[in-house]
N, CA, C and O of each residue as an XYZ file, in Angstrom:
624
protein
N       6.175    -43.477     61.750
C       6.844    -42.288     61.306
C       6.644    -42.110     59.810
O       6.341    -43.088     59.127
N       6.793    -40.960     59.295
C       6.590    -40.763     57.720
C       7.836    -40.903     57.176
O       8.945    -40.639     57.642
N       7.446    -41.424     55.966
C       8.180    -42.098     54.767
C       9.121    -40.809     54.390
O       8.726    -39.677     54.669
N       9.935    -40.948     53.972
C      11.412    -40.162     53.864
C      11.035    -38.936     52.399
O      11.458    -37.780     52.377
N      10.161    -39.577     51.296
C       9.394    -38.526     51.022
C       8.373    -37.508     51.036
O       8.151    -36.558     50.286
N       7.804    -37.944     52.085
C       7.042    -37.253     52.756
C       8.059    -36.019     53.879
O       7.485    -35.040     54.357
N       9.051    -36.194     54.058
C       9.540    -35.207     54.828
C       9.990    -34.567     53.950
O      10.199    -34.704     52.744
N      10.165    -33.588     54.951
C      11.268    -32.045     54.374
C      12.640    -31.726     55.173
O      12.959    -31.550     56.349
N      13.395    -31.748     53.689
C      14.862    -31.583     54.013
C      15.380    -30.036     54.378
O      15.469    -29.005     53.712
N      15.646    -30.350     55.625
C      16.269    -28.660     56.076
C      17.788    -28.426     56.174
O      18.364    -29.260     55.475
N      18.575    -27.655     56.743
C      19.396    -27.472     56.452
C      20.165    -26.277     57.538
O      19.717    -25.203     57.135
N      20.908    -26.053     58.465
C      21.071    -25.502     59.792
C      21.735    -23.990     58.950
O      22.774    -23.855     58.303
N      20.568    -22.929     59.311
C      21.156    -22.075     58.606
C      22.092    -21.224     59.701
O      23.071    -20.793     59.091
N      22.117    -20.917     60.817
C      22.947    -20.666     61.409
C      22.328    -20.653     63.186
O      21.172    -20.986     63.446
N      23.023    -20.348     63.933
C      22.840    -20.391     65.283
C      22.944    -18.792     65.878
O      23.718    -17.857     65.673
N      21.667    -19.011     66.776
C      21.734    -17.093     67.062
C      21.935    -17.531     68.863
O      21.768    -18.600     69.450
N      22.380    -16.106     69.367
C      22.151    -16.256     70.855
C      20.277    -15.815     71.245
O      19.685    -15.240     70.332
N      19.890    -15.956     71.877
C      18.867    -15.624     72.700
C      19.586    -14.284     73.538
O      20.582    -14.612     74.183
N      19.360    -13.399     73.582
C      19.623    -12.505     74.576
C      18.350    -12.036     75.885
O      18.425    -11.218     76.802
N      17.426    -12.804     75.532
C      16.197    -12.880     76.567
C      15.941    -14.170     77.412
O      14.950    -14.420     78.099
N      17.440    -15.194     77.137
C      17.626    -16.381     78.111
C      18.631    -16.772     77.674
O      19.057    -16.343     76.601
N      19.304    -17.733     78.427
C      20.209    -18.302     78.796
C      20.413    -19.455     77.544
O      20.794    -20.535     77.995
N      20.255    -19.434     76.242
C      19.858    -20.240     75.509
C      20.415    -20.416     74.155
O      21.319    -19.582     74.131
N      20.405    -20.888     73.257
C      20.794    -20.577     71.499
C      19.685    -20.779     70.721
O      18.625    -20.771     71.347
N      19.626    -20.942     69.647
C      18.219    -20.626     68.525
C      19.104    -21.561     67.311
O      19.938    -20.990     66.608
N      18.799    -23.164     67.148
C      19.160    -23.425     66.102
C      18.326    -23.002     65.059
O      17.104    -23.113     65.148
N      18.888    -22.520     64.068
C      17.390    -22.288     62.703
C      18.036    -22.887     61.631
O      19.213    -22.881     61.269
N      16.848    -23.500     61.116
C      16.782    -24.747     59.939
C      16.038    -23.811     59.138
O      15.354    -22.876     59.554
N      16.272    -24.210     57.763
C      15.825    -23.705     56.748
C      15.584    -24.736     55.410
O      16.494    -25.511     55.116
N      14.222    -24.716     54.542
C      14.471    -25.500     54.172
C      15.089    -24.950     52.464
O      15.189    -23.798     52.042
N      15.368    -26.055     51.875
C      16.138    -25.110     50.294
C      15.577    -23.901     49.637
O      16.292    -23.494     48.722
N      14.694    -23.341     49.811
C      13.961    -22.280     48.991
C      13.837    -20.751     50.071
O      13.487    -19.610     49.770
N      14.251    -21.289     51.284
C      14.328    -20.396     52.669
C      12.811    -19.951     52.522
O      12.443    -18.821     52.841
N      11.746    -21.165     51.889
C      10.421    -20.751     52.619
C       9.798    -20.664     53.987
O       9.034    -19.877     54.546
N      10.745    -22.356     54.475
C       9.884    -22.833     55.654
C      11.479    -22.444     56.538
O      12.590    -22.249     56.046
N      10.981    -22.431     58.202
C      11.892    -21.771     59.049
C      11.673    -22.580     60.185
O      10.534    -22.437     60.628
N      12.384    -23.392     60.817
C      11.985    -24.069     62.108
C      13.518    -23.546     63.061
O      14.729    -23.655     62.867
N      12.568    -22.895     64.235
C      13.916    -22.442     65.379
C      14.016    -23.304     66.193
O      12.957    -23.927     66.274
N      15.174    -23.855     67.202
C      14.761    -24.671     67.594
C      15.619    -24.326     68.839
O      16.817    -24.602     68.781
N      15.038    -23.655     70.142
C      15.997    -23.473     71.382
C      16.733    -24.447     71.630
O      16.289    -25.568     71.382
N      18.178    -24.290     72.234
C      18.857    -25.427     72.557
C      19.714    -24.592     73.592
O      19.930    -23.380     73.580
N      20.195    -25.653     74.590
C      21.304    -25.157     75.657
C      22.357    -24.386     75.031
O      22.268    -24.183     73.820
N      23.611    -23.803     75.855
C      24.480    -23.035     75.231
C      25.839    -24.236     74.943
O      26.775    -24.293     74.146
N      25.461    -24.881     75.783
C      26.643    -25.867     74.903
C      26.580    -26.912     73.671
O      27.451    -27.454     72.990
N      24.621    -26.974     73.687
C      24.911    -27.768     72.360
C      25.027    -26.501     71.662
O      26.107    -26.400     71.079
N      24.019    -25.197     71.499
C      24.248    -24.572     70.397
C      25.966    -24.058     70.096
O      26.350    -23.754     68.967
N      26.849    -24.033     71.297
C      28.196    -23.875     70.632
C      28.974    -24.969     70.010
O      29.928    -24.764     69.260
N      28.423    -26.441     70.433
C      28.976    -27.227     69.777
C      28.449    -27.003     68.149
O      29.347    -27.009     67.307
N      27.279    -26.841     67.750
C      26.914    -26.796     66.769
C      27.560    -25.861     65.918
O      27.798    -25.978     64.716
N      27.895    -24.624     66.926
C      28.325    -23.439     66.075
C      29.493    -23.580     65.179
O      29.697    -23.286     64.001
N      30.637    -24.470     66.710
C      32.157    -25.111     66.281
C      32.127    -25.775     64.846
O      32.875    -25.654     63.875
N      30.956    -26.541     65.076
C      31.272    -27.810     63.645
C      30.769    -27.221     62.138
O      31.222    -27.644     61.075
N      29.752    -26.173     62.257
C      29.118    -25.403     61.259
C      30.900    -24.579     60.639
O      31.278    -24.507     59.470
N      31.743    -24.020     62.050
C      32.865    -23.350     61.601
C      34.065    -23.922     61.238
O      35.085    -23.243     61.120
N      34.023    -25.472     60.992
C      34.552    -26.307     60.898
C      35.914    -26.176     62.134
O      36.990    -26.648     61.768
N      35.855    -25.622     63.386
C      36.948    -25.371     64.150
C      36.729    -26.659     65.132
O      35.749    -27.090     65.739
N      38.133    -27.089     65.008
C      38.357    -28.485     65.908
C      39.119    -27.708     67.147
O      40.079    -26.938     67.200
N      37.927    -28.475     68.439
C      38.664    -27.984     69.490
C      39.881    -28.821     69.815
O      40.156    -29.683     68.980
N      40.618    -28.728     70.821
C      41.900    -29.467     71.025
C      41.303    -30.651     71.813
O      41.836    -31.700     71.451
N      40.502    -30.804     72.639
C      40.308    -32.288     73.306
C      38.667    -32.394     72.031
O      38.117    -31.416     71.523
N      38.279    -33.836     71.844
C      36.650    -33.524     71.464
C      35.677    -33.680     72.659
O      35.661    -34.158     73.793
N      34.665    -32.844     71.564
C      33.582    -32.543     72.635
C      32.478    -33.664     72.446
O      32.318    -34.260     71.381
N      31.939    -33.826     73.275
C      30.835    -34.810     73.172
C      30.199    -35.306     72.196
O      29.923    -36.504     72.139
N      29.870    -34.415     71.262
C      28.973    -35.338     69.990
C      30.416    -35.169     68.855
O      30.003    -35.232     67.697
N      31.354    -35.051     68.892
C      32.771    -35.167     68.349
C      32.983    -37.258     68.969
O      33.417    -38.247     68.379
N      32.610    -37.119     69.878
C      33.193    -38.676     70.926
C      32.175    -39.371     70.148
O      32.475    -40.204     69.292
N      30.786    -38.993     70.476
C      29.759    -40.332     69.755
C      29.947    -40.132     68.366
O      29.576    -41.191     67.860
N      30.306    -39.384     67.490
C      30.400    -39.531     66.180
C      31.300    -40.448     65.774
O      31.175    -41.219     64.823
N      32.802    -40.284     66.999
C      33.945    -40.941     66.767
C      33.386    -42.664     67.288
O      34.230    -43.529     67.056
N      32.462    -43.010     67.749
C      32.057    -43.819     68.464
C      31.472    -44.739     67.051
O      32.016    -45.607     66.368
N      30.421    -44.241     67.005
C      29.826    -44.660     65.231
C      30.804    -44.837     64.382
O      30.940    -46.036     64.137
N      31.425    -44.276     63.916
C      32.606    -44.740     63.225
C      33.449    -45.430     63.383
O      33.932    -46.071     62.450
N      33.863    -45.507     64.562
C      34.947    -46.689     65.385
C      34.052    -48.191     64.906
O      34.628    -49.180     64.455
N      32.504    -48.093     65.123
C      31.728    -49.016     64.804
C      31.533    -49.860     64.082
O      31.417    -51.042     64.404
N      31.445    -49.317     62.742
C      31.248    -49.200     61.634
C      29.870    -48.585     61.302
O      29.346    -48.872     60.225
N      29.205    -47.681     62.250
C      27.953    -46.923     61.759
C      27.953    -45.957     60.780
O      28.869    -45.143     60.895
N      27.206    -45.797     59.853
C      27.168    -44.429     59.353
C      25.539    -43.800     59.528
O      24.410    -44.291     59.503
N      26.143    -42.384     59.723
C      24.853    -41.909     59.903
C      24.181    -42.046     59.156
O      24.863    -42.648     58.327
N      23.061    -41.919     58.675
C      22.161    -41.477     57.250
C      21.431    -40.583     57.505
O      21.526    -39.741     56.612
N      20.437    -40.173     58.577
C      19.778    -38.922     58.443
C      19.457    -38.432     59.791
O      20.263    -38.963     60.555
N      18.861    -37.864     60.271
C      17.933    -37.434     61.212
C      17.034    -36.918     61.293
O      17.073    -35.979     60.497
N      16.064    -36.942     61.858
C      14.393    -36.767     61.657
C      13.959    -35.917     62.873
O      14.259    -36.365     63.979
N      13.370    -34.887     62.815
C      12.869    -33.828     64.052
C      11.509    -34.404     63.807
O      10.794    -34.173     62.833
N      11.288    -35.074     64.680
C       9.426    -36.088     64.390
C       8.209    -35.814     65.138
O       7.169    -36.466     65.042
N       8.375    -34.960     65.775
C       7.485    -34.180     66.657
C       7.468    -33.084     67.581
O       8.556    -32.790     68.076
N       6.307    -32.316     67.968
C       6.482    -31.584     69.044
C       5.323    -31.788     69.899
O       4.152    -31.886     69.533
N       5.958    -31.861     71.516
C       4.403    -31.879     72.557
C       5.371    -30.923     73.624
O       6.532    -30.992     74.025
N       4.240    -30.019     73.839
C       4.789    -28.848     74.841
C       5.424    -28.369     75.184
O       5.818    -28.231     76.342
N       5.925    -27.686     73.655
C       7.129    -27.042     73.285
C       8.345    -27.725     73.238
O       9.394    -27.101     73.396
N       8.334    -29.177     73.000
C       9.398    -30.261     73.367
C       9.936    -30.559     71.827
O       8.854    -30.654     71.247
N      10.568    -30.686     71.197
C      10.873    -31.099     69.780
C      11.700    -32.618     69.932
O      12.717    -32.669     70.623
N      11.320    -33.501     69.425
C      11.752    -34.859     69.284
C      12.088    -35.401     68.430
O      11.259    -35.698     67.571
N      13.494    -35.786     68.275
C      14.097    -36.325     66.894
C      14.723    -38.095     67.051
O      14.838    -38.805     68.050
N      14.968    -38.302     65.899
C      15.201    -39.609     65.785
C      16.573    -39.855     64.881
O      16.372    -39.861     63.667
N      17.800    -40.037     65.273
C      19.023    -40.507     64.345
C      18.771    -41.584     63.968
O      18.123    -42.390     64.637
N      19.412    -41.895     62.383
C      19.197    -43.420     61.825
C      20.531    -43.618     61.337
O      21.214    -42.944     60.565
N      20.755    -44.684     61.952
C      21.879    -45.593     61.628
C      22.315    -46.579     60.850
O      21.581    -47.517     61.163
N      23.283    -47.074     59.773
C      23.355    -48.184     59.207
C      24.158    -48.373     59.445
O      24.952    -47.471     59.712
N      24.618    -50.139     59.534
C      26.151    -51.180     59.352
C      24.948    -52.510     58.618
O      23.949    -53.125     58.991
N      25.955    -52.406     57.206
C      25.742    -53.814     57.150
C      24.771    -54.284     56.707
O      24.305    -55.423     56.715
N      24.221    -52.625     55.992
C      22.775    -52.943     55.299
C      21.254    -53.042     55.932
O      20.120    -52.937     55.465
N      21.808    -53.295     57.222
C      20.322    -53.120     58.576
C      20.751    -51.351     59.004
O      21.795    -50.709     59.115
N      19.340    -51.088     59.142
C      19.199    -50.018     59.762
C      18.437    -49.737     61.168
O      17.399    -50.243     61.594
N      19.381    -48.659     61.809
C      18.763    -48.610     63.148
C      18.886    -47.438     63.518
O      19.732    -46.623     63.151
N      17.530    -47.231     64.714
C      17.056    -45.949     64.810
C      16.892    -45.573     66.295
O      16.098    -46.164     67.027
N      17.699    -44.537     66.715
C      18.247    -43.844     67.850
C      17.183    -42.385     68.442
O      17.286    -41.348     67.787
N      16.496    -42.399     69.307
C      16.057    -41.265     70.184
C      16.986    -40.466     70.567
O      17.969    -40.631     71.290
N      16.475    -39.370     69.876
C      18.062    -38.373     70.853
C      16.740    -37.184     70.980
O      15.551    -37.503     71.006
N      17.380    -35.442     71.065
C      17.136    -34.524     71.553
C      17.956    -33.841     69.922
O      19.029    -33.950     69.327
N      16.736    -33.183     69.779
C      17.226    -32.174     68.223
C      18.511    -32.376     68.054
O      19.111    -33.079     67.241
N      19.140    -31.198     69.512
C      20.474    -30.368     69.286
C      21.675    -31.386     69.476
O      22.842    -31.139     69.175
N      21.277    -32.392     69.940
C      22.300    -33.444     69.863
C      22.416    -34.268     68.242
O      23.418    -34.665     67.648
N      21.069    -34.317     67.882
C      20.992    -35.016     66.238
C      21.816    -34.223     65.699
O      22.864    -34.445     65.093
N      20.869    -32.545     66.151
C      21.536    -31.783     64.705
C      23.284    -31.142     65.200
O      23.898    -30.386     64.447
N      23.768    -31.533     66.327
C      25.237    -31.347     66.443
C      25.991    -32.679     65.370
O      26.628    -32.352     64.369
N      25.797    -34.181     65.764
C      26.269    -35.365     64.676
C      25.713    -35.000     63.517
O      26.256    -35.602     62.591
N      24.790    -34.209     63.132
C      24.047    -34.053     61.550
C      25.310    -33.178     60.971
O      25.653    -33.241     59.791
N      25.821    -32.529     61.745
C      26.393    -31.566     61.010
C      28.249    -31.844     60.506
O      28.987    -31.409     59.622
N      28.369    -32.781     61.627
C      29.803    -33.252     61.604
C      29.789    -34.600     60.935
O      30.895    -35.132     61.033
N      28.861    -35.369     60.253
C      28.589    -36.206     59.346
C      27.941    -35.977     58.197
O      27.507    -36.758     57.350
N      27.928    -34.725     58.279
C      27.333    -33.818     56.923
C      25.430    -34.812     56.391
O      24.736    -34.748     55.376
N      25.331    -35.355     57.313
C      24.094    -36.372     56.929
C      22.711    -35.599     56.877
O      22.494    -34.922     57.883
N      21.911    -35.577     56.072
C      20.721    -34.984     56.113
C      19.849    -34.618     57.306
O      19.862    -35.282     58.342
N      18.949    -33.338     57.095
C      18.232    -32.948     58.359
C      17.125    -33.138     57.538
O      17.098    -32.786     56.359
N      15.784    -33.940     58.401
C      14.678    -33.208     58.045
C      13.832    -33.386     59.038
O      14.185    -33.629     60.192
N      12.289    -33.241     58.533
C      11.446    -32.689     59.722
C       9.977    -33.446     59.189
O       9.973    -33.880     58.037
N       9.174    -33.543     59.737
C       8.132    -33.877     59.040
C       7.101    -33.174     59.143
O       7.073    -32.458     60.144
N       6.110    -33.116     58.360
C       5.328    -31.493     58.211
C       4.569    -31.024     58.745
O       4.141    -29.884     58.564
N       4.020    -32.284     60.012
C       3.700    -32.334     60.952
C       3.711    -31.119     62.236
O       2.965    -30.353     62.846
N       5.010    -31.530     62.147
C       6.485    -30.695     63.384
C       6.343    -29.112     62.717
O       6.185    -28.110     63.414
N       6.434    -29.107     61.241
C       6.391    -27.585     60.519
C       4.930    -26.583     60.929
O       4.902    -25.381     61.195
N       3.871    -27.500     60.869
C       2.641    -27.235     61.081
C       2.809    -26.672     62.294
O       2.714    -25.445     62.315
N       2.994    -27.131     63.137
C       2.943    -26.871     64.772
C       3.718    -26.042     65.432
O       3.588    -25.795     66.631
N       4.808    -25.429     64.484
C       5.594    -24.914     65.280
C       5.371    -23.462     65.619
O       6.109    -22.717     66.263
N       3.938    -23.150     64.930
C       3.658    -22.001     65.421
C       3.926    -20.620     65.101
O       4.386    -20.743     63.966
N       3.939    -19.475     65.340
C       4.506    -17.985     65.076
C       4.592    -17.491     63.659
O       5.436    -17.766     62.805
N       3.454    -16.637     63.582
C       3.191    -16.510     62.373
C       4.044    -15.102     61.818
O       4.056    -14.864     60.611
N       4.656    -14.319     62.662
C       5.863    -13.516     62.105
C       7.214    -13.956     62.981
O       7.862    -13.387     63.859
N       7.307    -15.085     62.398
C       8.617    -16.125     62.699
C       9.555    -15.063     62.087
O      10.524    -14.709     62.758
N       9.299    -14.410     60.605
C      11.047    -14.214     60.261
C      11.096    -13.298     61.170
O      11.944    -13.418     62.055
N      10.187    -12.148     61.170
C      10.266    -10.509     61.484
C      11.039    -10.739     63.307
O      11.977    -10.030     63.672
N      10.435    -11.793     64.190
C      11.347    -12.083     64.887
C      12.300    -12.407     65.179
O      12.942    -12.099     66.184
N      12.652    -13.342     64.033
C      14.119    -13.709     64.128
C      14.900    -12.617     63.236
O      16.059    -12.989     63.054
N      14.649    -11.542     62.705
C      15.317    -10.822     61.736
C      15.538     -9.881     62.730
O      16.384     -9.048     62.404
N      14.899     -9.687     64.204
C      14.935     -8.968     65.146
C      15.970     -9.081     66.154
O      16.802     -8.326     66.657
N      15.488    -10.766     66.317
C      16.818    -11.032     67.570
C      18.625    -10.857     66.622
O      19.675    -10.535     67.177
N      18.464    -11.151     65.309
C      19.533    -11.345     64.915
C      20.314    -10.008     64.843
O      21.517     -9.851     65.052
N      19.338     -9.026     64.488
C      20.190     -7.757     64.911
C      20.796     -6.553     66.293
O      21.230     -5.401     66.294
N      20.506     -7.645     67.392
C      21.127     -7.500     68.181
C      22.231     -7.930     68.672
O      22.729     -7.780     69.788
N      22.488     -8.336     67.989
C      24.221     -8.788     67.863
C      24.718    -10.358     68.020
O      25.821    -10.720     68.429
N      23.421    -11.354     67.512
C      23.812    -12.406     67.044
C      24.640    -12.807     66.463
O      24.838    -12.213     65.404
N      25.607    -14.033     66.795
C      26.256    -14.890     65.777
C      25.281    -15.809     64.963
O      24.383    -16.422     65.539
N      25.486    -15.892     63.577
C      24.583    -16.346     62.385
C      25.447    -16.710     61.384
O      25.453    -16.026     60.360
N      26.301    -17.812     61.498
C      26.905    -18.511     60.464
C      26.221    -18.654     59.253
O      25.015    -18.883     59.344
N      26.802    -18.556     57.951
C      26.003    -19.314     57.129
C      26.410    -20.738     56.535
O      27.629    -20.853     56.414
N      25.733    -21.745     56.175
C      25.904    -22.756     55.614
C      25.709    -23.391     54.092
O      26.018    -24.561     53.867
Protein backbone atom coordinates (compact mmCIF):
# COMPACT_ATOMS: atom_id res chain seq x y z
CA UNK A 1 0.00 0.00 0.00
CA UNK A 2 1.29 3.66 -0.40
CA UNK A 3 3.03 5.55 2.14
CA UNK A 4 0.68 8.04 3.95
CA UNK A 5 2.39 10.82 1.90
CA UNK A 6 1.80 9.71 -1.03
CA UNK A 7 -1.98 9.76 -0.40
CA UNK A 8 -4.57 12.30 -0.57
CA UNK A 9 -6.52 13.59 2.23
CA UNK A 10 -10.27 13.93 1.48
CA UNK A 11 -12.86 14.96 3.38
CA UNK A 12 -16.91 13.80 3.14
CA UNK A 13 -18.38 16.74 1.59
CA UNK A 14 -21.84 15.70 1.84
CA UNK A 15 -24.23 12.78 0.93
CA UNK A 16 -26.74 13.05 -2.05
CA UNK A 17 -29.71 10.62 -2.81
CA UNK A 18 -29.47 8.86 -6.19
CA UNK A 19 -32.90 9.33 -7.54
CA UNK A 20 -32.05 6.84 -10.53
CA UNK A 21 -31.54 3.89 -7.75
CA UNK A 22 -32.09 2.77 -4.71
CA UNK A 23 -28.78 4.18 -3.40
CA UNK A 24 -26.70 7.34 -1.75
CA UNK A 25 -23.58 9.14 -3.34
CA UNK A 26 -20.91 9.63 -0.65
CA UNK A 27 -18.70 12.61 -2.13
CA UNK A 28 -15.24 13.25 -0.85
CA UNK A 29 -13.51 16.17 -1.64
CA UNK A 30 -10.18 16.90 -1.36
CA UNK A 31 -9.01 20.53 0.49
CA UNK A 32 -8.86 22.75 -2.59
CA UNK A 33 -12.38 21.00 -3.93
CA UNK A 34 -10.10 20.04 -6.97
CA UNK A 35 -10.31 16.33 -6.84
CA UNK A 36 -14.01 14.67 -6.33
CA UNK A 37 -14.43 10.94 -5.56
CA UNK A 38 -18.37 9.69 -5.39
CA UNK A 39 -18.73 6.83 -3.89
CA UNK A 40 -22.34 4.78 -4.16
CA UNK A 41 -23.31 3.31 -0.96
CA UNK A 42 -26.57 1.51 0.39
CA UNK A 43 -29.29 3.73 1.97
CA UNK A 44 -28.47 2.79 5.32
CA UNK A 45 -24.89 3.35 5.34
CA UNK A 46 -25.38 6.61 3.43
CA UNK A 47 -28.00 7.64 6.29
CA UNK A 48 -25.83 6.53 8.87
CA UNK A 49 -23.25 8.74 7.45
CA UNK A 50 -25.66 11.52 6.96
CA UNK A 51 -26.74 11.17 10.99
CA UNK A 52 -23.06 11.51 12.15
CA UNK A 53 -22.03 14.35 9.50
CA UNK A 54 -25.45 16.03 11.46
CA UNK A 55 -24.08 15.22 14.55
CA UNK A 56 -27.82 13.68 15.47
CA UNK A 57 -27.66 10.78 17.99
CA UNK A 58 -30.23 8.31 17.35
CA UNK A 59 -31.90 6.90 20.56
CA UNK A 60 -30.66 3.14 20.34
CA UNK A 61 -26.91 3.13 18.29
CA UNK A 62 -26.61 2.15 15.02
CA UNK A 63 -24.09 -0.15 13.85
CA UNK A 64 -20.93 1.68 13.14
CA UNK A 65 -22.04 3.85 16.49
CA UNK A 66 -21.60 -0.12 18.25
CA UNK A 67 -18.10 -0.86 16.49
CA UNK A 68 -16.83 2.56 17.22
CA UNK A 69 -18.15 2.01 20.80
CA UNK A 70 -16.38 -1.38 20.47
CA UNK A 71 -12.80 0.23 19.63
CA UNK A 72 -13.02 2.34 22.33
CA UNK A 73 -14.30 -0.02 24.93
CA UNK A 74 -10.84 -1.56 23.60
CA UNK A 75 -8.61 0.74 23.85
CA UNK A 76 -8.38 1.28 19.88
CA UNK A 77 -8.10 4.46 18.33
CA UNK A 78 -8.78 5.01 14.97
CA UNK A 79 -6.09 6.81 12.97
CA UNK A 80 -7.13 6.85 9.43
CA UNK A 81 -8.72 5.15 6.63
CA UNK A 82 -7.56 4.46 3.26
CA UNK A 83 -9.99 3.95 0.02
CA UNK A 84 -7.00 1.67 -1.69
CA UNK A 85 -8.50 0.59 -4.71
CA UNK A 86 -10.99 -0.01 -7.33
CA UNK A 87 -11.79 -3.38 -9.51
CA UNK A 88 -15.21 -3.35 -11.20
CA UNK A 89 -16.63 -0.60 -9.95
CA UNK A 90 -15.87 -2.06 -6.37
CA UNK A 91 -14.01 0.59 -4.08
CA UNK A 92 -11.84 -1.01 -1.27
CA UNK A 93 -10.75 0.51 1.87
CA UNK A 94 -8.64 -0.28 4.73
CA UNK A 95 -9.23 1.12 8.62
CA UNK A 96 -6.03 1.46 10.75
CA UNK A 97 -5.97 0.91 14.17
CA UNK A 98 -3.71 1.63 17.19
CA UNK A 99 -3.39 0.36 21.07
CA UNK A 100 -0.25 0.49 22.52
CA UNK A 101 1.84 1.85 19.92
CA UNK A 102 1.30 -1.34 17.41
CA UNK A 103 -0.73 -0.72 14.62
CA UNK A 104 -3.37 -2.67 12.92
CA UNK A 105 -5.11 -2.79 9.80
CA UNK A 106 -8.82 -3.74 9.14
CA UNK A 107 -10.65 -4.54 5.55
CA UNK A 108 -13.87 -2.99 5.56
CA UNK A 109 -16.19 -1.51 2.62
CA UNK A 110 -15.73 2.50 2.03
CA UNK A 111 -19.17 3.37 3.58
CA UNK A 112 -18.55 1.51 6.62
CA UNK A 113 -14.77 3.20 7.01
CA UNK A 114 -16.15 6.39 6.01
CA UNK A 115 -19.37 6.02 8.54
CA UNK A 116 -16.38 5.31 11.84
CA UNK A 117 -14.20 8.08 9.84
CA UNK A 118 -16.64 10.43 10.56
CA UNK A 119 -17.72 9.68 14.18
CA UNK A 120 -13.93 9.51 15.14
CA UNK A 121 -13.34 12.55 13.25
CA UNK A 122 -10.07 10.41 11.92
CA UNK A 123 -8.70 11.16 8.53
CA UNK A 124 -9.98 10.05 4.99
CA UNK A 125 -7.79 9.42 2.24
CA UNK A 126 -7.41 7.74 -1.01
CA UNK A 127 -4.55 6.91 -3.01
CA UNK A 128 -4.08 8.37 -6.46
CA UNK A 129 -4.32 5.39 -7.83
CA UNK A 130 -8.22 4.98 -6.82
CA UNK A 131 -8.41 9.02 -8.05
CA UNK A 132 -7.01 8.01 -11.45
CA UNK A 133 -9.56 5.37 -12.03
CA UNK A 134 -12.45 6.64 -10.96
CA UNK A 135 -13.33 7.82 -14.14
CA UNK A 136 -16.05 10.58 -15.51
CA UNK A 137 -14.70 13.30 -16.91
CA UNK A 138 -17.78 15.79 -16.24
CA UNK A 139 -17.95 14.38 -12.68
CA UNK A 140 -18.97 17.90 -11.25
CA UNK A 141 -21.57 18.92 -14.08
CA UNK A 142 -23.16 15.54 -12.94
CA UNK A 143 -23.15 15.77 -9.65
CA UNK A 144 -24.16 19.57 -9.77
CA UNK A 145 -27.11 17.87 -11.67
CA UNK A 146 -28.24 15.15 -9.43
CA UNK A 147 -27.89 17.62 -6.55
CA UNK A 148 -30.46 19.83 -7.92
CA UNK A 149 -33.03 17.59 -7.84
CA UNK A 150 -33.65 17.73 -4.54
CA UNK A 151 -30.72 16.20 -2.81
CA UNK A 152 -29.70 16.27 0.75
CA UNK A 153 -25.94 17.76 0.73
CA UNK A 154 -24.68 18.51 4.14
CA UNK A 155 -21.75 20.49 4.40
CA UNK A 156 -18.68 19.68 6.41
Amino acid sequence: MAETNTLIPLKVHGVLVDPNTDTQIVVLRDEENSEVLPIWVGTAEGTSIRLALENVIPPRPMSHDLIYSFTSYLGFSVNKIVITEVKNNTYFSTIFLEKDGLEKSVDSRPSDAIAIAVRCECPIFVTPEVLERRGGEDLETWLSKLDQKGSQQPET
